[in-house]
Biopython code that builds the backbone (N, CA, C, O; Angstrom):
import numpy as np
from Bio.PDB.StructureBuilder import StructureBuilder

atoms = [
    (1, "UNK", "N", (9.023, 25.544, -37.568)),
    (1, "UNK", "CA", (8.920, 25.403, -36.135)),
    (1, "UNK", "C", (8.235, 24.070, -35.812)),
    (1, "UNK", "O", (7.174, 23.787, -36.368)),
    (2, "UNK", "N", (8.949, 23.045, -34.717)),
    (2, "UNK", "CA", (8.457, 22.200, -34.300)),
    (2, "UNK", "C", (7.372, 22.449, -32.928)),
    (2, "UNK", "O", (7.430, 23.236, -31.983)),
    (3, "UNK", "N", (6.565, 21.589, -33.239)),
    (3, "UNK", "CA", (5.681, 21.584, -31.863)),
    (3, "UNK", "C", (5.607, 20.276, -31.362)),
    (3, "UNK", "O", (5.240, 19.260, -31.952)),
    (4, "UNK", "N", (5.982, 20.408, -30.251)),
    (4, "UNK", "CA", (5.484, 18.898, -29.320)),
    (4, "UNK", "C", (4.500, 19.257, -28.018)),
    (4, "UNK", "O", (4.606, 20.035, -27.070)),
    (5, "UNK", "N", (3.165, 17.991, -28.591)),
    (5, "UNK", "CA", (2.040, 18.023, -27.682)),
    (5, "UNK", "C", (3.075, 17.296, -26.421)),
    (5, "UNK", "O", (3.582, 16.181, -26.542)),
    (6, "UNK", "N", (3.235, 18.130, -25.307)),
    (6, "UNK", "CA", (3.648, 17.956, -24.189)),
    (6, "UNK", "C", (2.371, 17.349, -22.855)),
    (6, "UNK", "O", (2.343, 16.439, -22.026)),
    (7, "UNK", "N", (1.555, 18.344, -23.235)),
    (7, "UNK", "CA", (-0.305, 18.038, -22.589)),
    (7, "UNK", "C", (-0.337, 16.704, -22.540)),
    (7, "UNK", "O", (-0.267, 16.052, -21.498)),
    (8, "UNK", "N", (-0.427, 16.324, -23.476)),
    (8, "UNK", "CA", (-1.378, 14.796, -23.841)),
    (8, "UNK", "C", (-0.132, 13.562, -22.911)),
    (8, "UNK", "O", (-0.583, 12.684, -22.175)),
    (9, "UNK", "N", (1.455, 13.746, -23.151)),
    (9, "UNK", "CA", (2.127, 13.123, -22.688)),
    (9, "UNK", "C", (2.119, 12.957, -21.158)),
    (9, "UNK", "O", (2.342, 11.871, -20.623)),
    (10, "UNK", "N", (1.774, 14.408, -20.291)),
    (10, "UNK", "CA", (1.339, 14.457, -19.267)),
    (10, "UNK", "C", (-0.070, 13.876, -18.650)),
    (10, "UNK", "O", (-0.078, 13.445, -17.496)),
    (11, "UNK", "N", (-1.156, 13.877, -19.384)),
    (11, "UNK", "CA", (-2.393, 13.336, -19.355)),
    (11, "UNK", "C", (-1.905, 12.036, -19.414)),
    (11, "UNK", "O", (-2.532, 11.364, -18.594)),
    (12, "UNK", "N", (-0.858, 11.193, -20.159)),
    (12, "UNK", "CA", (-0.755, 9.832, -19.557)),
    (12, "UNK", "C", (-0.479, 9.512, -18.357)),
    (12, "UNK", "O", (-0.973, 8.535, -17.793)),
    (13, "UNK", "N", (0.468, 10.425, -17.761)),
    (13, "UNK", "CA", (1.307, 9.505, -16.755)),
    (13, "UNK", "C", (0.055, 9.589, -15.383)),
    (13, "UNK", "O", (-0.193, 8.733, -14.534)),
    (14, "UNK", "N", (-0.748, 11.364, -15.646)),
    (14, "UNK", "CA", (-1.281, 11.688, -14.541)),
    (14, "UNK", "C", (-3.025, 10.725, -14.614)),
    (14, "UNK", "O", (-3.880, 10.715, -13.729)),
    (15, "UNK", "N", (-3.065, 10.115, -15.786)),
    (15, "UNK", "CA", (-3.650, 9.184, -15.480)),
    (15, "UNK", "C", (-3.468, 7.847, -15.030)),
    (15, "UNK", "O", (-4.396, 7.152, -14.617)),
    (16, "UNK", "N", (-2.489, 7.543, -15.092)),
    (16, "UNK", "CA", (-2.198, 6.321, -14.691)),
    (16, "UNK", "C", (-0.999, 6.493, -13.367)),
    (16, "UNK", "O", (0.182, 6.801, -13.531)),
    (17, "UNK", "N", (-1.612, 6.227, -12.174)),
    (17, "UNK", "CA", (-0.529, 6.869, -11.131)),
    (17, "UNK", "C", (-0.002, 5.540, -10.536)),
    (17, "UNK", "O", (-0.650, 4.548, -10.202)),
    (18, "UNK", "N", (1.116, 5.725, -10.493)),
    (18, "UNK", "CA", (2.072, 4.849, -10.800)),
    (18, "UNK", "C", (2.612, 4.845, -8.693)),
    (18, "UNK", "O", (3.013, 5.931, -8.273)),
    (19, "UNK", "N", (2.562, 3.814, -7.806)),
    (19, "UNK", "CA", (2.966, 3.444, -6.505)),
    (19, "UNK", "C", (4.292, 3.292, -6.544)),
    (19, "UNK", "O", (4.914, 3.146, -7.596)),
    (20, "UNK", "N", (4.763, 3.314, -5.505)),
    (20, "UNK", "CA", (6.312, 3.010, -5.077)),
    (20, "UNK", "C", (5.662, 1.939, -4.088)),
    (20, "UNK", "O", (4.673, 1.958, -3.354)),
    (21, "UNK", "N", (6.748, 0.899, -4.417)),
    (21, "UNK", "CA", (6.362, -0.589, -3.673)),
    (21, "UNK", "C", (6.307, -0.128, -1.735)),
    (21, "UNK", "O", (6.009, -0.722, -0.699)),
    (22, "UNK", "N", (6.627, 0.790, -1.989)),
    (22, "UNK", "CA", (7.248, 1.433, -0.506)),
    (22, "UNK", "C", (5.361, 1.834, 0.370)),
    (22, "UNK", "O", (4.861, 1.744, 1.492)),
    (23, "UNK", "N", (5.124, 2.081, -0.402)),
    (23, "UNK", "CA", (4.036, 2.899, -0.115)),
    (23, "UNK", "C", (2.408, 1.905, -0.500)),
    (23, "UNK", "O", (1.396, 2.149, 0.158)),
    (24, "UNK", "N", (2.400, 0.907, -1.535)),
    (24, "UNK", "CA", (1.892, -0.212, -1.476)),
    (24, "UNK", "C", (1.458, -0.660, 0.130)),
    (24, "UNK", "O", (0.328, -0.700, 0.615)),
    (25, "UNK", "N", (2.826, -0.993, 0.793)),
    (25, "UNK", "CA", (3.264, -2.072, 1.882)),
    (25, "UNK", "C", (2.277, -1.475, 2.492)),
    (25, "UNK", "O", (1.135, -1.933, 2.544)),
    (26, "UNK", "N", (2.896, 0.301, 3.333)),
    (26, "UNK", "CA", (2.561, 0.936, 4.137)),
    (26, "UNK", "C", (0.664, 1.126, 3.924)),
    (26, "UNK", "O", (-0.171, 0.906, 4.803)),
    (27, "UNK", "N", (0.409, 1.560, 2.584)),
    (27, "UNK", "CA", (-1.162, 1.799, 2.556)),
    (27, "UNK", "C", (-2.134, 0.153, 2.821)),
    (27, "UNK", "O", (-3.363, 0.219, 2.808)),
    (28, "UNK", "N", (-1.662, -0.774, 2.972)),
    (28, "UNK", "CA", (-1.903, -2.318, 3.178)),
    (28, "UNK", "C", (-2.085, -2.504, 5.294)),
    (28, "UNK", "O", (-2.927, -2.891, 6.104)),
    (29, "UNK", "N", (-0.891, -2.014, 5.291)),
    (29, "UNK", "CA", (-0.547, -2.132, 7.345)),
    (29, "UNK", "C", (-1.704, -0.977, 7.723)),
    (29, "UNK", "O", (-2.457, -0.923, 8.695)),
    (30, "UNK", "N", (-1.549, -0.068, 6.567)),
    (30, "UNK", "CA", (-2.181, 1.452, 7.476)),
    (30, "UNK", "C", (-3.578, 0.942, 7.622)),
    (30, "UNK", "O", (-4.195, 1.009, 8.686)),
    (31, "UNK", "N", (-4.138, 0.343, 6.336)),
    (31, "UNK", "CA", (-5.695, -0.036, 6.201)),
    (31, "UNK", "C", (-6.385, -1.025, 7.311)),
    (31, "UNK", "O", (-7.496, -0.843, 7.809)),
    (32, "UNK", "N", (-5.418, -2.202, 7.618)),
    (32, "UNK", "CA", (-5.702, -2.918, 8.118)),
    (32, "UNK", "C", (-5.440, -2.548, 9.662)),
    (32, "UNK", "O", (-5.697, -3.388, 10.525)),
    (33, "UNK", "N", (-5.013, -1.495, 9.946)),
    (33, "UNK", "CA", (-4.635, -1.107, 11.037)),
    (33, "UNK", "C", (-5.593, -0.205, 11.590)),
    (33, "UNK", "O", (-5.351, 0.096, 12.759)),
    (34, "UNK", "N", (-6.842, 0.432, 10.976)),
    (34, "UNK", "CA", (-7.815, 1.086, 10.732)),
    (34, "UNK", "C", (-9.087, 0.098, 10.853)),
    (34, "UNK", "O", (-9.939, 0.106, 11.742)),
    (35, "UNK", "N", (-8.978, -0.908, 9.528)),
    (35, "UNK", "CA", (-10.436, -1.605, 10.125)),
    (35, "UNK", "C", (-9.994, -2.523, 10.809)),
    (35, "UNK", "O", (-10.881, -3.366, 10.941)),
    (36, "UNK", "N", (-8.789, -2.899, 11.481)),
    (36, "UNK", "CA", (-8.803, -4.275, 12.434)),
    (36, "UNK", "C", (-8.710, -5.257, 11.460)),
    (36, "UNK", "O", (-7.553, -5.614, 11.240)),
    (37, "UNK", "N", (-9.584, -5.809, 10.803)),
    (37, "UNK", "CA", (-8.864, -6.897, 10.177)),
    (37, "UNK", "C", (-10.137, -6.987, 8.982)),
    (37, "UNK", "O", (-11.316, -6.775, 9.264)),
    (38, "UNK", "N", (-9.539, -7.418, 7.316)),
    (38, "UNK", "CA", (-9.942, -7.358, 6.406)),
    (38, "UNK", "C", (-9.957, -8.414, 5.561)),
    (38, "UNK", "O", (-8.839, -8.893, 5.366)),
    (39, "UNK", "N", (-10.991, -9.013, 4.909)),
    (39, "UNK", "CA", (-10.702, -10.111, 3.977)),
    (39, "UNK", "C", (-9.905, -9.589, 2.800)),
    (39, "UNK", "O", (-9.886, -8.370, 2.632)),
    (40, "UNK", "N", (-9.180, -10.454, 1.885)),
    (40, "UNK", "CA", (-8.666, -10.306, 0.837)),
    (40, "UNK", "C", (-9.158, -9.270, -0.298)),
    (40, "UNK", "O", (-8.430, -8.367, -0.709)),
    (41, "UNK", "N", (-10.547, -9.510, -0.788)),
    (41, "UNK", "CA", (-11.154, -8.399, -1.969)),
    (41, "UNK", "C", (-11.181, -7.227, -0.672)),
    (41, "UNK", "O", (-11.375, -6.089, -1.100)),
    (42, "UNK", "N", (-11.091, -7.280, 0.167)),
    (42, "UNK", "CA", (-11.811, -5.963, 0.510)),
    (42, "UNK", "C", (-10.535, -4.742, 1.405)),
    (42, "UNK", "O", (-10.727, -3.645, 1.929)),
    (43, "UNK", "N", (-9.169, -5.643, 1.227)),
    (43, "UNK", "CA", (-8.254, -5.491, 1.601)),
    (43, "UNK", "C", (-7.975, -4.512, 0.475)),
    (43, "UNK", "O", (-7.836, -3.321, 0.756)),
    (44, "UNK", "N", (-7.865, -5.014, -1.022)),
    (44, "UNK", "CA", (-7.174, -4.568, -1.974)),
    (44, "UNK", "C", (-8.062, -3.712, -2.472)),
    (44, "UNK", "O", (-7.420, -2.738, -2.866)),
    (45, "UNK", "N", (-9.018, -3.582, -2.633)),
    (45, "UNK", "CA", (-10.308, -2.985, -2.623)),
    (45, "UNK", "C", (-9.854, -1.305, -1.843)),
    (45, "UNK", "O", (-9.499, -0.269, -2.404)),
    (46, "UNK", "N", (-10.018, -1.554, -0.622)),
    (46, "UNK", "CA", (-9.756, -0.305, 0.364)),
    (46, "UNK", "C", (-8.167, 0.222, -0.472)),
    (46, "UNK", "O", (-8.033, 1.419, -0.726)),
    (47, "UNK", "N", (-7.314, -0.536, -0.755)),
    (47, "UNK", "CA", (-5.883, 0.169, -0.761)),
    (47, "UNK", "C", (-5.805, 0.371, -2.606)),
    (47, "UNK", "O", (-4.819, 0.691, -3.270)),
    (48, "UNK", "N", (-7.173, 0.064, -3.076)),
    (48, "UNK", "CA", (-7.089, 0.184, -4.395)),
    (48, "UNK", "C", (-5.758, -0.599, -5.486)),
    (48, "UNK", "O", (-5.028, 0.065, -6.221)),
    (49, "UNK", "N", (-5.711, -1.911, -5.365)),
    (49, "UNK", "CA", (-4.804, -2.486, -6.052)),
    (49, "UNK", "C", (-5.438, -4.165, -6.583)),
    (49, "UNK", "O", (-6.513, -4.727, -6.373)),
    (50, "UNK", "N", (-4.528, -4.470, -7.140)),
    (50, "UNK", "CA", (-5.274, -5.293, -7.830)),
    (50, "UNK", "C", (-4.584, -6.502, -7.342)),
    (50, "UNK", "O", (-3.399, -6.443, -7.012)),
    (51, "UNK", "N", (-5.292, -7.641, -7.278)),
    (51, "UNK", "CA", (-5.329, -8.960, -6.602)),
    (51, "UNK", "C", (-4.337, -9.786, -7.418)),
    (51, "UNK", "O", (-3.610, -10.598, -6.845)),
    (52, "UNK", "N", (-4.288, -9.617, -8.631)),
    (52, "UNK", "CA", (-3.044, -10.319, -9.085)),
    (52, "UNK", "C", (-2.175, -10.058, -9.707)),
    (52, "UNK", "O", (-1.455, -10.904, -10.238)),
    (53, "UNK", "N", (-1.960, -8.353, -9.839)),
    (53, "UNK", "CA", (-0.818, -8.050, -9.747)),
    (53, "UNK", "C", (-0.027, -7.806, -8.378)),
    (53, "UNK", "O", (1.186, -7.976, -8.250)),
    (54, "UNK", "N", (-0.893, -7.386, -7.387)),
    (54, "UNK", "CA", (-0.551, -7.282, -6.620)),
    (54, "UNK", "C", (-0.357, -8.690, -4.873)),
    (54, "UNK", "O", (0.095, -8.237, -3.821)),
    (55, "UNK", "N", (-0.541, -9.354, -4.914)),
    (55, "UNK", "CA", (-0.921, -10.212, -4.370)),
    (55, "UNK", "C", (0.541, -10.818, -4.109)),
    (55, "UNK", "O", (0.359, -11.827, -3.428)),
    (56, "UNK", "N", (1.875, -10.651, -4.345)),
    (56, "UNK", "CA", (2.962, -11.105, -3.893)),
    (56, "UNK", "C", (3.674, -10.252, -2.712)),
    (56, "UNK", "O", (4.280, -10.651, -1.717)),
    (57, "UNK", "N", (3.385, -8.912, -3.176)),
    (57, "UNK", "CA", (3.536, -8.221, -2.103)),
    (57, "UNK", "C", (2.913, -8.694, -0.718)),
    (57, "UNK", "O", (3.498, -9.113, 0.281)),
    (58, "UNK", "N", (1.696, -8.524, -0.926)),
    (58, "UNK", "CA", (0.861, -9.092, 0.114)),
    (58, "UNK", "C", (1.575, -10.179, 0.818)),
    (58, "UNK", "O", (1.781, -9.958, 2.012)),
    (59, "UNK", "N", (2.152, -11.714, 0.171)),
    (59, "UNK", "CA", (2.713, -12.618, 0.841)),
    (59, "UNK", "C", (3.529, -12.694, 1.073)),
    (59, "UNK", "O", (3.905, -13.770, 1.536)),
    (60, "UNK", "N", (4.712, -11.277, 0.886)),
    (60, "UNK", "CA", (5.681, -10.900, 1.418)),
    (60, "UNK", "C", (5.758, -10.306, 2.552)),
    (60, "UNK", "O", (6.602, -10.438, 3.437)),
    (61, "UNK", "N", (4.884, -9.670, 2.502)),
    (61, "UNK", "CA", (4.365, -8.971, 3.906)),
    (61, "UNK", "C", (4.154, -9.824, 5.436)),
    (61, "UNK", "O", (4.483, -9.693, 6.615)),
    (62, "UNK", "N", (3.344, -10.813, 4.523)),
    (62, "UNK", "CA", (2.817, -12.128, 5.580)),
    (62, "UNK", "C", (4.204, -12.501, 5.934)),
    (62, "UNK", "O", (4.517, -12.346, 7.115)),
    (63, "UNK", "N", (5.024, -12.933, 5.174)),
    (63, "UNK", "CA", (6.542, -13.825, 5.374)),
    (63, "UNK", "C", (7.507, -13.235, 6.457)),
    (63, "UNK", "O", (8.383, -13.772, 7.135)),
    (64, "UNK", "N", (7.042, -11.929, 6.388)),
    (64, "UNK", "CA", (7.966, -10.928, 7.025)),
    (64, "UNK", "C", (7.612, -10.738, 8.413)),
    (64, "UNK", "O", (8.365, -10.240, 9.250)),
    (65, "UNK", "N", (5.956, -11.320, 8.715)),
    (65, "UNK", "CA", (5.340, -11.607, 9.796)),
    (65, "UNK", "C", (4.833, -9.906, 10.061)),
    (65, "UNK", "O", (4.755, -9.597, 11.250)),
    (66, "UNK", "N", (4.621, -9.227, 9.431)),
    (66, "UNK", "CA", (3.801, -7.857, 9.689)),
    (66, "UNK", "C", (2.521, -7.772, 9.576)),
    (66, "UNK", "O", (1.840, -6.896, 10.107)),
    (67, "UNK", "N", (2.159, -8.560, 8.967)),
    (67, "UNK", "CA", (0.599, -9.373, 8.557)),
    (67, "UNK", "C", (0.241, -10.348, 8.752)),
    (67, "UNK", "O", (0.780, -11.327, 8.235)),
    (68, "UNK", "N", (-0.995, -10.466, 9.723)),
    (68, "UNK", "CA", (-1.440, -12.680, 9.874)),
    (68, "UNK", "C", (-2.534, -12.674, 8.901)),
    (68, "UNK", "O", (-3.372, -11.803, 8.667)),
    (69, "UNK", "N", (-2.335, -13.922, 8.340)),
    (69, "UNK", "CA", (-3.079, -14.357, 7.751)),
    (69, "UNK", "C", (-4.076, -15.221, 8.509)),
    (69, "UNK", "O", (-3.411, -15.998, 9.195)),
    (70, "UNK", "N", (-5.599, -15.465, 8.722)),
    (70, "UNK", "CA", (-6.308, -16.211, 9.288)),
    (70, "UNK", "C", (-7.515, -16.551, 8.763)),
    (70, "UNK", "O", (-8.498, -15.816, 8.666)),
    (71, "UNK", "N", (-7.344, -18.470, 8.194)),
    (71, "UNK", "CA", (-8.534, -19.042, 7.310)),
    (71, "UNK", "C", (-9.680, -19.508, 7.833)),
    (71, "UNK", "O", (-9.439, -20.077, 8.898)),
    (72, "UNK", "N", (-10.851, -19.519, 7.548)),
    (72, "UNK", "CA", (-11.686, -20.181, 8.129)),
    (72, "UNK", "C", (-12.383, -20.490, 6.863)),
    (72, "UNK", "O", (-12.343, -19.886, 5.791)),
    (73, "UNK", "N", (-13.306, -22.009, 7.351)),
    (73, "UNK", "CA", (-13.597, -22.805, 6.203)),
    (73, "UNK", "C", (-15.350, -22.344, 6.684)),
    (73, "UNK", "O", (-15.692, -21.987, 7.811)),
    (74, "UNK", "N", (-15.866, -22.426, 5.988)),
    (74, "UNK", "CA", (-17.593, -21.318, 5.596)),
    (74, "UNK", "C", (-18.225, -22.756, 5.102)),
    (74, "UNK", "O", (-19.189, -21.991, 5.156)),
    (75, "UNK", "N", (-18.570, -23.767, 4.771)),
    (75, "UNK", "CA", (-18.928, -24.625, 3.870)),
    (75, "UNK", "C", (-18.075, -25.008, 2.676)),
    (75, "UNK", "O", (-16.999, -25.572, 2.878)),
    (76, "UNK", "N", (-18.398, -24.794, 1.704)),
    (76, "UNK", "CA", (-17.301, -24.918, 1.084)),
    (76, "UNK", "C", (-16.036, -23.638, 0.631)),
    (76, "UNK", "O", (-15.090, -23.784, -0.142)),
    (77, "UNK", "N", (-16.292, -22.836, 1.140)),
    (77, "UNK", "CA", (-15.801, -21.801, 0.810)),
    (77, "UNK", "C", (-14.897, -21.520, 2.035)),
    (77, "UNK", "O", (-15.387, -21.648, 3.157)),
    (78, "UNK", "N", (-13.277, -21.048, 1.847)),
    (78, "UNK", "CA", (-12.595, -20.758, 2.419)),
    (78, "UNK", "C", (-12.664, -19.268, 2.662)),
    (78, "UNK", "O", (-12.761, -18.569, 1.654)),
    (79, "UNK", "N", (-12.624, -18.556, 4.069)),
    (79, "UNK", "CA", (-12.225, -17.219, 3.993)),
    (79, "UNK", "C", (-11.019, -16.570, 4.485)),
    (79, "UNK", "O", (-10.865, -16.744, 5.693)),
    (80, "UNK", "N", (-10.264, -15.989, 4.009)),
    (80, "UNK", "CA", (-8.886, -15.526, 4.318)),
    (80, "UNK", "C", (-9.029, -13.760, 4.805)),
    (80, "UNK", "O", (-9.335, -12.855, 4.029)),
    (81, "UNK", "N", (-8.776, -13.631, 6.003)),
    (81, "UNK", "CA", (-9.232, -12.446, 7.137)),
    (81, "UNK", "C", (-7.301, -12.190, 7.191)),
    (81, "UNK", "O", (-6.484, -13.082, 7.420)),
    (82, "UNK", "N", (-6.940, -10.484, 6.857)),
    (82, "UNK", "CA", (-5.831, -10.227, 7.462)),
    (82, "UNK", "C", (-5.858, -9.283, 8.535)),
    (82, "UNK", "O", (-6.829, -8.531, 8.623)),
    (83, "UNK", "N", (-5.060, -9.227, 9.242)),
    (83, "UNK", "CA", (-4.764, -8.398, 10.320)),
    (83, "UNK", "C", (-3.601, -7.963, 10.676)),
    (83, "UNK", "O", (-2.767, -8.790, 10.308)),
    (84, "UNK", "N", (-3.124, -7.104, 11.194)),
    (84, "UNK", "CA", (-1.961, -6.194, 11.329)),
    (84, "UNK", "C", (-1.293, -6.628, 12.671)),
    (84, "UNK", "O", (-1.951, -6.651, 13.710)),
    (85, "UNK", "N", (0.198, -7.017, 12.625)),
    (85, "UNK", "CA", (0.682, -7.577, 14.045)),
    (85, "UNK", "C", (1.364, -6.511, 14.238)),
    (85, "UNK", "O", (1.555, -5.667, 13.362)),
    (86, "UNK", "N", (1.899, -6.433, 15.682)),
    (86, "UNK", "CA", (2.417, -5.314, 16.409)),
    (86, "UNK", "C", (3.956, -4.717, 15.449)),
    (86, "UNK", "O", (4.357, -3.563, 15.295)),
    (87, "UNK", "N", (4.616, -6.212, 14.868)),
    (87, "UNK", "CA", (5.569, -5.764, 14.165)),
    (87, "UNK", "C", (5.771, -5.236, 12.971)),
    (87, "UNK", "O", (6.911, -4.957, 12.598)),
    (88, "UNK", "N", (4.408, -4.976, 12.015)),
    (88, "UNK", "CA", (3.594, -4.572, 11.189)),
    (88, "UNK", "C", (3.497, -2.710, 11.533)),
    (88, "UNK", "O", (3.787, -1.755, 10.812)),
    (89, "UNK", "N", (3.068, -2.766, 12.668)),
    (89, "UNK", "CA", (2.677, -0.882, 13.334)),
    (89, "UNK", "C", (3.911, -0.655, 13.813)),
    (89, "UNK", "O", (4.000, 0.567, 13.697)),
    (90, "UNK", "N", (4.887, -1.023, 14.260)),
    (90, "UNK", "CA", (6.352, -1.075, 14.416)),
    (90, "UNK", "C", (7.099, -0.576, 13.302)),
    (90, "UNK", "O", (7.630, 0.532, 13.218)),
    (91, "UNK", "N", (7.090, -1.635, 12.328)),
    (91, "UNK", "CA", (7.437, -1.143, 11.062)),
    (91, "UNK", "C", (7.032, 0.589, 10.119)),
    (91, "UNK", "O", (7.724, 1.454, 9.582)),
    (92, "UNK", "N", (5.400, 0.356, 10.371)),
    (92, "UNK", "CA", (5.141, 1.391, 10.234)),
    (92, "UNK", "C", (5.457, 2.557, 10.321)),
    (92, "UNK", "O", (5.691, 3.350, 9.409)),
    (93, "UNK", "N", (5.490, 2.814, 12.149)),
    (93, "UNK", "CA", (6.150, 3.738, 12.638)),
    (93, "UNK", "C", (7.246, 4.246, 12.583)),
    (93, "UNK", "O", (7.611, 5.410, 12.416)),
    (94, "UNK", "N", (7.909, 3.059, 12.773)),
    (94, "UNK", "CA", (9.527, 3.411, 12.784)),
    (94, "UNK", "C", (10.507, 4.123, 11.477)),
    (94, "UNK", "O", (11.285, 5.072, 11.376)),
    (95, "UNK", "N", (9.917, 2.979, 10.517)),
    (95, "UNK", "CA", (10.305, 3.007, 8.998)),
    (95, "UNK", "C", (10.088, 3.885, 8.244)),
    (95, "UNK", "O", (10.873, 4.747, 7.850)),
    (96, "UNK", "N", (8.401, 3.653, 7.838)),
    (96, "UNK", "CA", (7.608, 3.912, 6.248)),
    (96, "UNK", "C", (7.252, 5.111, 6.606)),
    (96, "UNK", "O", (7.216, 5.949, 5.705)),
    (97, "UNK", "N", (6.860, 5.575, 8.116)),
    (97, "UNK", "CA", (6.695, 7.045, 8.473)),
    (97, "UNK", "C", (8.049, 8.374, 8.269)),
    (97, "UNK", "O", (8.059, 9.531, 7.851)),
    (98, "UNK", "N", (8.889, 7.592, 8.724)),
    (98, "UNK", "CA", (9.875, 9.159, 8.435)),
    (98, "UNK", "C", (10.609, 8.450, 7.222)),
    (98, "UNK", "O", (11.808, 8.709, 7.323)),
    (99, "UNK", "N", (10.336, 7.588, 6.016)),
    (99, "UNK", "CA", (10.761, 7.787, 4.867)),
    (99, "UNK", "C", (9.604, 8.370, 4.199)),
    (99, "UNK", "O", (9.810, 8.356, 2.986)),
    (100, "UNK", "N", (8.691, 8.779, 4.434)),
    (100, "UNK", "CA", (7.711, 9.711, 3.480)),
    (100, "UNK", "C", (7.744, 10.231, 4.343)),
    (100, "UNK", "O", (6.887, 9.739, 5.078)),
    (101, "UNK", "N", (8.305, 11.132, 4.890)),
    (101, "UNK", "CA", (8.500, 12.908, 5.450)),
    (101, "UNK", "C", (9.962, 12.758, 4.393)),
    (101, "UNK", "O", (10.222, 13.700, 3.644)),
    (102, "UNK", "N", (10.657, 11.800, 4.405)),
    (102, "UNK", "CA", (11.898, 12.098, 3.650)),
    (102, "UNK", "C", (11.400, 12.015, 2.255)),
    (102, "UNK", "O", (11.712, 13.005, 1.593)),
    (103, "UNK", "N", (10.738, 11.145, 1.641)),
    (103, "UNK", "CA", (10.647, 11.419, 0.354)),
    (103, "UNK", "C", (9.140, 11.326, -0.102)),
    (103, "UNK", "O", (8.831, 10.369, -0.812)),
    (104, "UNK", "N", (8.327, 12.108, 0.199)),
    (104, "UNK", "CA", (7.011, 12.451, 0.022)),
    (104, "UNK", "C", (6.716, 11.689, -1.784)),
    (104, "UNK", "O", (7.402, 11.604, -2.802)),
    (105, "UNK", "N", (5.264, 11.252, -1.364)),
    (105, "UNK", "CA", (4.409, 10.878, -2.216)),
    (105, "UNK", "C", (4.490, 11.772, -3.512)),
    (105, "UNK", "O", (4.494, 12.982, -3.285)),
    (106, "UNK", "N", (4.538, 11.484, -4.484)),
    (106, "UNK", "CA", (4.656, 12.576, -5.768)),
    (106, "UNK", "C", (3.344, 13.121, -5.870)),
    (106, "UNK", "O", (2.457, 12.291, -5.668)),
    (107, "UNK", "N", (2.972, 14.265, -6.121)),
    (107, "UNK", "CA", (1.701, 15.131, -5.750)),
    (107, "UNK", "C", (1.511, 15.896, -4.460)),
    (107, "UNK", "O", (0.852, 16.899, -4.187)),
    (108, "UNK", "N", (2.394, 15.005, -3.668)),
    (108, "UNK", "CA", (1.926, 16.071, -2.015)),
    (108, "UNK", "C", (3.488, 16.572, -2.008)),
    (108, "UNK", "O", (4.547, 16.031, -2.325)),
    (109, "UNK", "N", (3.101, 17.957, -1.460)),
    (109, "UNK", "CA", (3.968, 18.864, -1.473)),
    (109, "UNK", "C", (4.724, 18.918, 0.188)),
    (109, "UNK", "O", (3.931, 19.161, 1.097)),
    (110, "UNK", "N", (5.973, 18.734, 0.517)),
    (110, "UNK", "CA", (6.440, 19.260, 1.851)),
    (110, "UNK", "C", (7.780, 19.982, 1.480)),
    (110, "UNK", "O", (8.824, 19.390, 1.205)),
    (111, "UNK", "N", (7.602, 21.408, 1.510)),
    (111, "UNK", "CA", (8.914, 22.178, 1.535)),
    (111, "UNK", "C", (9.564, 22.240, 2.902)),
    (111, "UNK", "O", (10.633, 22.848, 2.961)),
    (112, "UNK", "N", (8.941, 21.550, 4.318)),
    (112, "UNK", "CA", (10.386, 21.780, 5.101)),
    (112, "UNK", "C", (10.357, 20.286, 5.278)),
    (112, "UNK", "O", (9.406, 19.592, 4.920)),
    (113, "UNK", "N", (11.391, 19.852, 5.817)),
    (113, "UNK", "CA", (11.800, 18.466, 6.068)),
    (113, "UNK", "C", (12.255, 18.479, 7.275)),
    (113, "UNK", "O", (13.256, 19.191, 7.347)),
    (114, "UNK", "N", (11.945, 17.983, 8.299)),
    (114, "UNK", "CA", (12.646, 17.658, 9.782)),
    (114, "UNK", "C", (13.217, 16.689, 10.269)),
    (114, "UNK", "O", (12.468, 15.837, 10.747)),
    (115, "UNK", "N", (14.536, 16.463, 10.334)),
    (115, "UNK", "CA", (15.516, 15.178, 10.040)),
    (115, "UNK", "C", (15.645, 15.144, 11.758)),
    (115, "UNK", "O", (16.384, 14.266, 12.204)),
    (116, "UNK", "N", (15.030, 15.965, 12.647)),
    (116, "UNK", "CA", (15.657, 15.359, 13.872)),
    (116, "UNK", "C", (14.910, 14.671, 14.832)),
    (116, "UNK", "O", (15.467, 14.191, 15.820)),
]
sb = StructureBuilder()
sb.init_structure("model")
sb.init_model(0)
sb.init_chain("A")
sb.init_seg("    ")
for serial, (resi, resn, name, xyz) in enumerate(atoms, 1):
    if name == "N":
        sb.init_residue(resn, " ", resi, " ")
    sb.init_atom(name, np.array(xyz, "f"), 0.0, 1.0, " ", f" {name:<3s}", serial, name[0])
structure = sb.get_structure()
């Protein structure tokens, strides 16, 4: 009789939880849409992601104009403040909200679905 540790294979994945780029975007607009506007560490920080893996998204976001970017120079130190534009909570709403009622976060459970 074969045995396969199935446990331990599961203990990987459920340690390491794995985003849908979908949901990245949305937890980025949602955050900043909450504190008003966030510097960079404290952006990725709140949405728990990492600055250089993640950080293209971010300037995709900007490109797409759902996010402003706004620098100010400190002495020598530059600070980069984001904030959430109307077409950003637009998006939000419209979009990223009824595609997670359609395809829920893996872990959260919704057995009815309301398509109308």
């Amino acid at each position: 009789m074969i045995k396969v540790a199935i446990s331990s294979t599961n203990a990987l994945t459920d340690s390491k939880k794995y985003r849908d780029r979908i949901y990245i975007v949305k937890d980025i607009i949602l955050t900043l849409s909450e504190y008003g506007e966030l510097n960079q560490t404290a952006l990725f920080s709140f949405c728990g992601l990492n600055i250089t893996k993640h950080k293209h998204i971010l300037e995709k976001i900007e490109q797409n104009e759902m996010i402003q970017r706004v620098e100010t120079v400190d002495g020598k130190r530059t600070i980069t403040i984001f904030k959430v534009t109307p077409k950003g909570m637009d998006f939000c709403h419209e979009i990223l909200e009824p595609f997670e009622k359609l395809f829920p976060r893996s872990g959260r459970s919704n057995s009815s679905i309301d398509l109308e």
